[in-house]
C-alpha positions in Angstrom: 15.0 -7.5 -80.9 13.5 -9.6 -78.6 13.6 -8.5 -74.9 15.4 -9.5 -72.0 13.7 -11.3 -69.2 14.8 -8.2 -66.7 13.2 -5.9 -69.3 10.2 -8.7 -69.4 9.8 -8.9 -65.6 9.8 -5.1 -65.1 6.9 -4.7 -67.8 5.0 -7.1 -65.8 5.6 -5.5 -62.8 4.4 -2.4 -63.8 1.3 -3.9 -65.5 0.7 -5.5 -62.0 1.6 -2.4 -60.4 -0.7 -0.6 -62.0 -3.6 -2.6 -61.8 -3.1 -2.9 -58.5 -2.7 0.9 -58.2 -6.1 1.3 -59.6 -7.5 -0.9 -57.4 -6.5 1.1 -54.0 -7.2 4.8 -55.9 -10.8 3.5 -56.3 -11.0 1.6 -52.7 -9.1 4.3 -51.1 -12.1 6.7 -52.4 -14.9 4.7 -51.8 -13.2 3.9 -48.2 -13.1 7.3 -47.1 -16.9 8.1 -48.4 -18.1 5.0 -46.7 -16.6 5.3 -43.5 -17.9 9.1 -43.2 -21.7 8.0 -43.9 -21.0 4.6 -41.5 -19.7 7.4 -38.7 -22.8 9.4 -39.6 -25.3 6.8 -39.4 -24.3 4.2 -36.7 -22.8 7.0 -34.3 -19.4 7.0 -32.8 -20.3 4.7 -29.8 -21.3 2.1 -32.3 -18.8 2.3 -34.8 -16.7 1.8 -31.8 -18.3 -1.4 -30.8 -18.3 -2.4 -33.9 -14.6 -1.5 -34.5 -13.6 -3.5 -30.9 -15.7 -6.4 -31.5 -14.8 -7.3 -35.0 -11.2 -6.4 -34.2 -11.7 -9.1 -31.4 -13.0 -11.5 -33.9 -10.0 -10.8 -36.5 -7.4 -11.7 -33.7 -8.9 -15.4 -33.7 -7.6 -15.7 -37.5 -3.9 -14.6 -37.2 -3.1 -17.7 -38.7 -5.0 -17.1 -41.9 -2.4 -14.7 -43.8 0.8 -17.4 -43.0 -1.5 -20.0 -44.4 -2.0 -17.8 -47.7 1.3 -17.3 -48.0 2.4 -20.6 -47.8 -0.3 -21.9 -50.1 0.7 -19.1 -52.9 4.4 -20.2 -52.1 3.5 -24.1 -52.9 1.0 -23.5 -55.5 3.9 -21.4 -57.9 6.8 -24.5 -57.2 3.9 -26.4 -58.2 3.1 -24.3 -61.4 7.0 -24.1 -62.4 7.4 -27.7 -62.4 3.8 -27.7 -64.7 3.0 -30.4 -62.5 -1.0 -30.4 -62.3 -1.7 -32.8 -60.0 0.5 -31.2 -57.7 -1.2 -28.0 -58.1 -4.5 -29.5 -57.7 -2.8 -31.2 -54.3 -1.8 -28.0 -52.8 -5.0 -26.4 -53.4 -7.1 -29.1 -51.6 -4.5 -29.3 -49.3 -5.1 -25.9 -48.8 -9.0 -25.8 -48.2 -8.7 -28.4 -45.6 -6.5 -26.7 -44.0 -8.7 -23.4 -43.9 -11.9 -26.1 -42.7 -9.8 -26.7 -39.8 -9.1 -23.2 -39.1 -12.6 -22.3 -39.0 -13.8 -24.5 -36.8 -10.9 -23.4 -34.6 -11.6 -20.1 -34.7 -15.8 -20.7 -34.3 -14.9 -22.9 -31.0 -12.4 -20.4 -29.1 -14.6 -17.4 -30.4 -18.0 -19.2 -28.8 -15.7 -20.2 -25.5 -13.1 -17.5 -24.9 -14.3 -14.7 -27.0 -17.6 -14.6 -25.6 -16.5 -15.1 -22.2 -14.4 -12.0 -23.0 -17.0 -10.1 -24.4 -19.4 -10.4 -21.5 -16.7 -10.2 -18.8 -13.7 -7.7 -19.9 -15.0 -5.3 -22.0 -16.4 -2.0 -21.4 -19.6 -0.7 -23.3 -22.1 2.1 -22.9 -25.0 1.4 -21.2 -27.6 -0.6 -22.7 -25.7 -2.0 -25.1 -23.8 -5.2 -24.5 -26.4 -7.5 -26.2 -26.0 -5.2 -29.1 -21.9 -6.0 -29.1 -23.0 -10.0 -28.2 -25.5 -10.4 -31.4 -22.4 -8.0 -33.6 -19.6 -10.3 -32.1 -21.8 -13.5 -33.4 -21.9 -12.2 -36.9 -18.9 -11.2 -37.2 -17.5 -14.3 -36.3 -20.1 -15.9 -39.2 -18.3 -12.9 -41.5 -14.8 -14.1 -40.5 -15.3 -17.7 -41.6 -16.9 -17.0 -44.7 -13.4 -14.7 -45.3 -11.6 -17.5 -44.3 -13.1 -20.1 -47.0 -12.3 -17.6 -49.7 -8.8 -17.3 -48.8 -7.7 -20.4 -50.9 -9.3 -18.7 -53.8 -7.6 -15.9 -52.9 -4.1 -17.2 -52.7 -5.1 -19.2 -56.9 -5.5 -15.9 -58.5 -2.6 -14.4 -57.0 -0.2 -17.0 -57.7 -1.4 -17.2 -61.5 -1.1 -13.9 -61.6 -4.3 -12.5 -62.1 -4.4 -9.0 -60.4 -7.1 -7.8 -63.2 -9.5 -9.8 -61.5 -8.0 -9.5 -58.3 -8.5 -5.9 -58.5 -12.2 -5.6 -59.6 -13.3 -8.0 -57.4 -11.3 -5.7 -55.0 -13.5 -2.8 -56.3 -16.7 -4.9 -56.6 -16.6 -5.6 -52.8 -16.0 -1.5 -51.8 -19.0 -0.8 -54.1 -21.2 -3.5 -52.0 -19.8 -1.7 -49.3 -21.1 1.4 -50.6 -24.5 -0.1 -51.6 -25.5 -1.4 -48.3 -25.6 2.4 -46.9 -29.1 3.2 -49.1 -31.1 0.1 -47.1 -29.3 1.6 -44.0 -30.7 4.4 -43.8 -34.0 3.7 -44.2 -33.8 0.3 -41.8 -36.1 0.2 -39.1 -34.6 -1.9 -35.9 -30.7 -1.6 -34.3 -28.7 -0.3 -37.5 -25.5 -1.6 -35.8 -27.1 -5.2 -35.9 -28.4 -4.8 -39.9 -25.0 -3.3 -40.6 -23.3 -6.3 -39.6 -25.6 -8.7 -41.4 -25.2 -6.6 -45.1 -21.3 -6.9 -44.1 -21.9 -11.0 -43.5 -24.0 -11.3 -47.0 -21.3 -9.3 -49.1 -18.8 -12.1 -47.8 -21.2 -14.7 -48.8 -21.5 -13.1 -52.5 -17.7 -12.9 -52.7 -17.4 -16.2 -51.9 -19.5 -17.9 -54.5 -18.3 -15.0 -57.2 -14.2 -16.1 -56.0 -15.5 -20.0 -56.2 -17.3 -19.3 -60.0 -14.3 -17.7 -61.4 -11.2 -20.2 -60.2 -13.6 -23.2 -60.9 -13.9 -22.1 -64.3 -10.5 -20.4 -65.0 -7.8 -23.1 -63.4 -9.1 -26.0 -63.7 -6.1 -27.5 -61.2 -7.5 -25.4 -58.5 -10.8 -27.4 -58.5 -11.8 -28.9 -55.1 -10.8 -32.8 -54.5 -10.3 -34.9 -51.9 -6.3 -35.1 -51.5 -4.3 -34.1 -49.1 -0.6 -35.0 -49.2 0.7 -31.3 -48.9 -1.3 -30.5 -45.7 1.3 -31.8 -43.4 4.2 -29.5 -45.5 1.7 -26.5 -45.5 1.0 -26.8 -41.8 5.1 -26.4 -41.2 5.8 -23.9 -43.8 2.9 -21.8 -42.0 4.1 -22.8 -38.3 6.9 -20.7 -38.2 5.7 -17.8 -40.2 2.7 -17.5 -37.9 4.7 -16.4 -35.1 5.1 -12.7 -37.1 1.3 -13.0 -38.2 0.2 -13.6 -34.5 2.3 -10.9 -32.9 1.5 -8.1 -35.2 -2.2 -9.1 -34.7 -2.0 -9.4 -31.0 -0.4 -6.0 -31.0 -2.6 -4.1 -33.1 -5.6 -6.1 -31.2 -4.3 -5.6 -27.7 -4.0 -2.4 -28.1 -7.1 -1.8 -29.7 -8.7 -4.0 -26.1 -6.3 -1.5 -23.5 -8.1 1.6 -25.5 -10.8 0.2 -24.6 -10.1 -1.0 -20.9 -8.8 2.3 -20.3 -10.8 5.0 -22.5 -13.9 3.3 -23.6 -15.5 3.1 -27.4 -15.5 6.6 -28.2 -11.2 5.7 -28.9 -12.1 2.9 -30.0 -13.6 4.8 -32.8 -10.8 7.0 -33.0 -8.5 4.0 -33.5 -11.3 2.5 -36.3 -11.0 6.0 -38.4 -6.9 5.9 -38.4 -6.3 2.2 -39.1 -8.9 3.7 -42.4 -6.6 6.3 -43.3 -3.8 4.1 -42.8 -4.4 1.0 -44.1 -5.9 3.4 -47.4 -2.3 5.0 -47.5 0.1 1.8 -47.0 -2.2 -0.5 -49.8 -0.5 1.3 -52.5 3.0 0.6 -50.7 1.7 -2.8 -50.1 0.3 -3.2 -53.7 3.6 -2.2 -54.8 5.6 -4.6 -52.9 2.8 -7.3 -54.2 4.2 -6.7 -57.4 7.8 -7.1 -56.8 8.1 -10.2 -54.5 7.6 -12.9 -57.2 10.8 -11.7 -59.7 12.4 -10.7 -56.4 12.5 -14.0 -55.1 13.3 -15.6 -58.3 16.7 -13.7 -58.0 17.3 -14.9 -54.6 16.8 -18.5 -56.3 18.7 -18.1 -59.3 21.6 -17.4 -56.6 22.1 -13.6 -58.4 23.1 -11.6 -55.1 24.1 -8.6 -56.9 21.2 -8.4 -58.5 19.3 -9.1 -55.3 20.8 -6.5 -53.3 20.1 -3.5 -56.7 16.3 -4.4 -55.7 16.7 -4.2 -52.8 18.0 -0.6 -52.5 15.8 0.3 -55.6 12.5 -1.1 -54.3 13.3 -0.4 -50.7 13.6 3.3 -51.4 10.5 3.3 -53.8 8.2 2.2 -51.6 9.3 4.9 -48.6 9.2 7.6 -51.1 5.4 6.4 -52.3 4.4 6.5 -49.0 6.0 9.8 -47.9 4.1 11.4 -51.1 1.4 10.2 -49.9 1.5 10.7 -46.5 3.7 13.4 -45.3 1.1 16.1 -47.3 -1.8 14.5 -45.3 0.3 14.7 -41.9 0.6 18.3 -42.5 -3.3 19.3 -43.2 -4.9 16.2 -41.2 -7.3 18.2 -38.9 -8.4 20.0 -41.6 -9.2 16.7 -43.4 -10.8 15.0 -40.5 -13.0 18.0 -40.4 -14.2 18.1 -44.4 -14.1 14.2 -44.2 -16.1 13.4 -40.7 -19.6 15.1 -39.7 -17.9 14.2 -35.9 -14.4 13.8 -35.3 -13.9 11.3 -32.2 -11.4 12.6 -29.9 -7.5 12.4 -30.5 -8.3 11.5 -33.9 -5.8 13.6 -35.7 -3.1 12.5 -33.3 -3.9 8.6 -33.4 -3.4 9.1 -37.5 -0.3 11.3 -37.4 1.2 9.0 -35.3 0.0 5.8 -36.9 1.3 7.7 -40.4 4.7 8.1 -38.5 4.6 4.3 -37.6 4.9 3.1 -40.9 7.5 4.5 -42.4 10.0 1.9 -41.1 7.8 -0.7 -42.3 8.0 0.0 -46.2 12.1 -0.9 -45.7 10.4 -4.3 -43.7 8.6 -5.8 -47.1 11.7 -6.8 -49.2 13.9 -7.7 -46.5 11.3 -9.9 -45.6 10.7 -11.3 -49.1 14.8 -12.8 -48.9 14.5 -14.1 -45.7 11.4 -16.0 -46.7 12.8 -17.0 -50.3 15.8 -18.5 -48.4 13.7 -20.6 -46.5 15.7 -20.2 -42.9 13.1 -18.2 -41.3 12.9 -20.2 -38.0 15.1 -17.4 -35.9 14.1 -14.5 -37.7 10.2 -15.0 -36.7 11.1 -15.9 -33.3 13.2 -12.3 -33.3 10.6 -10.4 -34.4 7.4 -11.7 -33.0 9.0 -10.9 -29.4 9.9 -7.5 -30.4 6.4 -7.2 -31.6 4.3 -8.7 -29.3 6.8 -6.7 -25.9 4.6 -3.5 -27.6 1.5 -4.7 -25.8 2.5 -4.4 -21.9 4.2 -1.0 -23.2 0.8 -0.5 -24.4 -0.6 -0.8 -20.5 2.3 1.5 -19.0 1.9 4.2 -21.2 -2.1 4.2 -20.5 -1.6 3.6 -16.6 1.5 6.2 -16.6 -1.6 8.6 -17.3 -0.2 9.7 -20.8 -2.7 10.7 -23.8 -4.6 7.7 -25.4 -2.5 8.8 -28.7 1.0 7.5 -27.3 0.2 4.0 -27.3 1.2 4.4 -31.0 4.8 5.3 -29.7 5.4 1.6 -28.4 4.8 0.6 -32.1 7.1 3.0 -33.7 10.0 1.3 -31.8 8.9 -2.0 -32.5 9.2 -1.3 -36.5 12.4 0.2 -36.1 13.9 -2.8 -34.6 12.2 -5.1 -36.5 14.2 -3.6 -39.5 17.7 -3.8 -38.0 17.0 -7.3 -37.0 15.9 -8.1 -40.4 19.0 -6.3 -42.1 21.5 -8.2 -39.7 19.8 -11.7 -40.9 20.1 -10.6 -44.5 24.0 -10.3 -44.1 24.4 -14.5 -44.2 22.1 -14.7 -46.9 23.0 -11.9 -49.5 26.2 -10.4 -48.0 24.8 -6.8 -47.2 26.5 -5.2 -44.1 24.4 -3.0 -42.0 26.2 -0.2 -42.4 26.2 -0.3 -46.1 22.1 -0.5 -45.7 22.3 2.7 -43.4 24.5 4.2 -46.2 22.2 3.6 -49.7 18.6 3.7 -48.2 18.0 4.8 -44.5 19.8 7.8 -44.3 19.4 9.0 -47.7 15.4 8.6 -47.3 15.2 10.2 -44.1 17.3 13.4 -45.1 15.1 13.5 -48.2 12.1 12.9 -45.5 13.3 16.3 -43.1 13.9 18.5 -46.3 10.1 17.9 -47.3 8.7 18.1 -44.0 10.8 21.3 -43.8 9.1 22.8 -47.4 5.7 21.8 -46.4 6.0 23.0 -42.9 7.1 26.3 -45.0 4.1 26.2 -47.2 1.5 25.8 -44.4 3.2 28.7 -42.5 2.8 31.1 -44.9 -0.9 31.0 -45.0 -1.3 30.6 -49.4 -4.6 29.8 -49.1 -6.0 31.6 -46.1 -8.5 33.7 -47.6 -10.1 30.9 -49.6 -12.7 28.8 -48.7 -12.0 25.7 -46.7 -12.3 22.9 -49.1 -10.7 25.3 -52.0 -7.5 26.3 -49.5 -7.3 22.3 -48.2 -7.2 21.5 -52.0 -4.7 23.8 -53.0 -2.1 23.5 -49.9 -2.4 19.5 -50.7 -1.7 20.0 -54.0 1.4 22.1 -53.5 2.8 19.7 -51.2 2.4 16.6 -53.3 4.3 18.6 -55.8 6.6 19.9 -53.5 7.1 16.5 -52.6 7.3 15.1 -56.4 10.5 17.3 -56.9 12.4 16.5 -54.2 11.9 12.7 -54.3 13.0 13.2 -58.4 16.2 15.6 -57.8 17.2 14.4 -54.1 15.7 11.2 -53.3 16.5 9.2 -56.8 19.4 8.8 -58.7 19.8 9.2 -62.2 19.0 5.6 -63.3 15.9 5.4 -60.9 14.9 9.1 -61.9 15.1 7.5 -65.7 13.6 3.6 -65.1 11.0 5.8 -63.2 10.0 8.1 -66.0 10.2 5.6 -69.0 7.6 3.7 -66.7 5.3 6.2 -66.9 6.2 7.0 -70.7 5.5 3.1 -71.0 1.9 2.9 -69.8 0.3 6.3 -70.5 1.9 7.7 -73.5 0.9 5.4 -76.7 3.9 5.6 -79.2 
């Protein structure tokens, strides 16, 4: 019998899925390793430099994710139709595009930004030329990202998440690799660091040019530009959500700094690690179900829209509570095994931060129908406000005296809204009432939430492990809490059907018949 294209598109989505999934397990690992040794060997004063001033840097290209987006969004219309010119037209649409960007971005980071730099932030003594010569080659670093980016938006749109992923991995191990010369360099090791970071760009660049030059032969540079003026409005709207949540992650990132100087800075650097390790497998998931989600929204099925929604919605909170809700529970313990020295508030920052993005996981889909409908014009605008008011709640909270940790609070809110003010847009467009949205995945995922948080609170009070040694007892209580965790999602959090597409998934792709 030959299969349905439902059954087709949720084989691919698993393949996807996992390779994807493979991807962040190895990253995630390689990550965590990395960023003790960098700690270790730069110091926490100039991992926070490092940490402010390429965070400065990375604010200058908020624009580049829209403009990925919209490329990946022209390039599949484009491959639908089978039309390769067009494809080839978006793509070098594309790249001109990014050319433009750069020299943006290299023009307010040598005027602004280094005005900035010298004037407005704070750094230890004896070190601001340091942060200058790091700020100048990390801008370098940035556009060499940026030039990749059309590359990057080719592979995802055909599809190709193998390569996708060990490129992924391929980059982490460079990552890895450049430690070894580190610690034996002579000279400022905050200033080498940056260069080996600049020259792994630079090889991922020409390996990303090699690979779509020879694979899609539509996707080969040429001089044509007749999508540039539709790419640059598709992306003007959406980059009002990409410059907000930059600003906001940025600006806080600079009042830290105003306020509390690098060593928070640093603290800040080791949490966005542990939670941008934890949320890539959300957002790996999510990767994989936006394409056949959308083409459901085009095909005008709103009942089978809206059973995505509430299926992938709730799967991608519960991935991230398994994976986060056991490491909220033993994270100064962690911190401890993981980090030679902890900068202060550290454990906080990542609880918090952990916390944050819960409300974000039920964010992805929603925002993957208002997009596929095309009216995004008043949702943006919605959003980025809500966003981007975080910031001077950012100030208050600092100047009000309160910990460094509680400018994570202002974010929290912001997420929540954001969701409500994405549900109530969905109602025009698929015909989903809020309060039926509170009813089959909010409320069910947060009781399911308090009943683990309740079991592992339970399993860390009773002490299991206390006579064991330290990495032994931190094993074991994480390991009973991702099970813990396992069991509840299966029997509380899932229904039957989920509970069954979930478990012939795994039957699928690790049990050969």
């Amino acid at each position: 019998m030959s299969e349905t294209p439902l059954h087709s598109s949720n084989k691919q989505i698993a393949q996807n899925t996992l390779y994807l999934y493979m991807r962040m397990i190895l990253i995630m690992c390689i990550t965590l390793y990395t960023s003790r040794v960098i700690i270790d060997v730069l110091g926490i004063d100039n991992f926070g430099i490092y940490n402010i001033v390429g965070g400065l840097v990375i604010l200058f290209s908020f624009l580049s994710g829209s403009i990925t987006g919209a490329t990946q969004r022209f390039l599949c219309m484009a491959m639908g139709r089978n039309d390769h010119d067009d494809v080839q037209d978006v793509f070098s649409s594309s790249i001109i595009v990014y050319i433009l960007l750069s020299g943006i971005i290299l023009f307010i980071g040598e005027t602004v930004g280094l005005w900035f730099v010298f004037e407005k932030l704070s750094f230890p003594p004896g070190k601001r030329v340091v942060a200058i010569t790091v700020y100048q080659i990390s801008l370098l670093s940035t556009v060499l990202n940026l030039l990749r980016m059309p590359y990057n938006a080719a592979i995802i749109a055909y599809e190709r998440m193998s390569f996708y992923a060990w490129s992924s991995i391929l980059e982490a191990l460079l990552k890895l690799g450049i430690l070894f010369p580190l610690f034996r360099a002579d000279g400022d090791k905050l200033v080498i660091y940056a260069w080996l970071i600049c020259g792994i760009s630079l090889v991922l660049d020409i390996l990303y040019f090699c690979y779509v030059h020879r694979r899609f032969p539509a996707c080969r540079p040429a001089w044509k530009y007749g999508r540039l003026r539709e790419i640059l409005s598709f992306t003007g709207w959406s980059s009002f959500s990409a410059f907000a949540n930059m600003g906001s992650r940025q600006g806080m990132n600079l009042i830290l700094n105003i306020f509390c100087g690098v060593a928070v800075n640093a603290a800040v650097g080791v949490m966005n690690q542990v939670s941008n390790a934890v949320y890539g497998f959300i957002q790996s998931f999510q990767t994989a179900i936006n394409p056949p989600l959308t083409k459901l929204y085009a095909s005008k099925d709103m009942k089978g829209v809206r059973n995505m929604l509430f299926s992938t919605s709730r799967l991608s909170y519960y991935l991230l509570v398994l994976l986060s809700l056991p490491l909220i529970f033993n994270i100064e313990p962690i911190l401890t095994l993981w980090l030679k020295e902890v900068p202060p508030y550290t454990g906080a920052f990542c609880i918090l931060s952990l916390l944050s993005l819960y409300f974000n996981t039920f964010g992805g889909p929603v925002w993957t129908i208002i997009q596929a409908s095309g009216r995004i014009k008043r949702y943006q605008i919605y959003i980025s406000i809500t966003t981007l008011l975080s910031v001077p709640l950012f100030y208050l909270v600092l100047k009000a005296d309160f910990k460094p940790y509680y400018v994570i609070v202002p974010t929290l809110i912001s997420n929540i809204t954001v969701v409500f003010i994405g549900v109530f847009m969905m109602r025009q467009r698929i015909g989903i009432k809020a309060t039926e949205y509170m009813a089959r995945i909010i409320i069910p995922c947060l009781m399911t939430t308090l009943l683990i948080a309740a079991i592992l609170a339970g399993i860390n009070h009773l002490h299991i492990c206390s006579g064991f040694p330290s990495f032994l007892a931190l094993s074991v209580n994480l390991a009973l809490g991702m099970v813990a965790t396992i069991i509840v999602i299966a029997y509380v959090g899932f229904n039957s059907r989920e509970r069954s597409m979930s478990i012939n998934m795994l039957k699928s792709k690790f049990i050969r018949q």
